[in-house]
Steps between C-alpha positions, in 0.01 A plus 500: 500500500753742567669453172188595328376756740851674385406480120132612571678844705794501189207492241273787669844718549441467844869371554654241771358512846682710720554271822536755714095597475438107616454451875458207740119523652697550825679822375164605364321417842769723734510774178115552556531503839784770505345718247170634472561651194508208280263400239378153518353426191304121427532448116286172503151459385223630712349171602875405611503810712170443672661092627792666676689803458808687702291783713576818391520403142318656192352304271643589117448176248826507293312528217328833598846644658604721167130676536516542844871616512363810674363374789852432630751746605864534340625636750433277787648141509285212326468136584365236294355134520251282283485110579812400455734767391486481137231761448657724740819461332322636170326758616837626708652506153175736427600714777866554453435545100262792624732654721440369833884474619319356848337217413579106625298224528465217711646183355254175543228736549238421763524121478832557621430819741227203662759183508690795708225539754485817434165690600205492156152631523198263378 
């Protein structure tokens, strides 16, 4: 998968993924709790979001983020998650190719945030 997921980002001149903008769900977990400021953003389907979801978080399907662009800040850092981390990782490529120089997103996404035992809202 991550062979192809690197042609799919080539092919929509979205470049490599920058590893630095990929966190642990633990680093995520003790980033939220040190900064208010961050923008938790859930770029799953809606039905996904209503099962379980990271509180806090703002529901923006990956496939509305370009539209909806506005509704998140520039200047204030940005933190992504989907499922698994593969829709995150695209829509962090989004970001960054927008101009968001703050933007990461949480590798494994919530499945992994949950195998954590980290806190989720049903």
């Amino acid at each position: 998968m991550g062979k192809l997921l690197t042609m799919v980002r080539m092919m929509l001149g979205l470049g490599p993924a920058d590893p630095s903008a990929e966190i642990s769900p633990q680093e995520a977990f003790q980033r939220l709790k040190g900064h208010k400021t961050i923008q938790l953003v859930d770029v799953r389907s809606p039905e996904e979001y209503r099962q379980m979801r990271i509180g806090g978080s703002k529901l923006i399907s990956l496939n509305e983020l370009e539209s909806r662009l506005r509704e998140i800040d520039k200047i204030k850092p940005v933190l992504l998650y989907c499922q698994g981390g593969n829709r995150s990782r695209m829509a962090l490529g989004l970001l960054k190719s927008k101009g968001f120089t703050q933007a990461a997103h949480i590798v494994g996404g919530i499945s992994a945030w949950n195998r954590n035992g980290l806190p989720v809202e049903n």
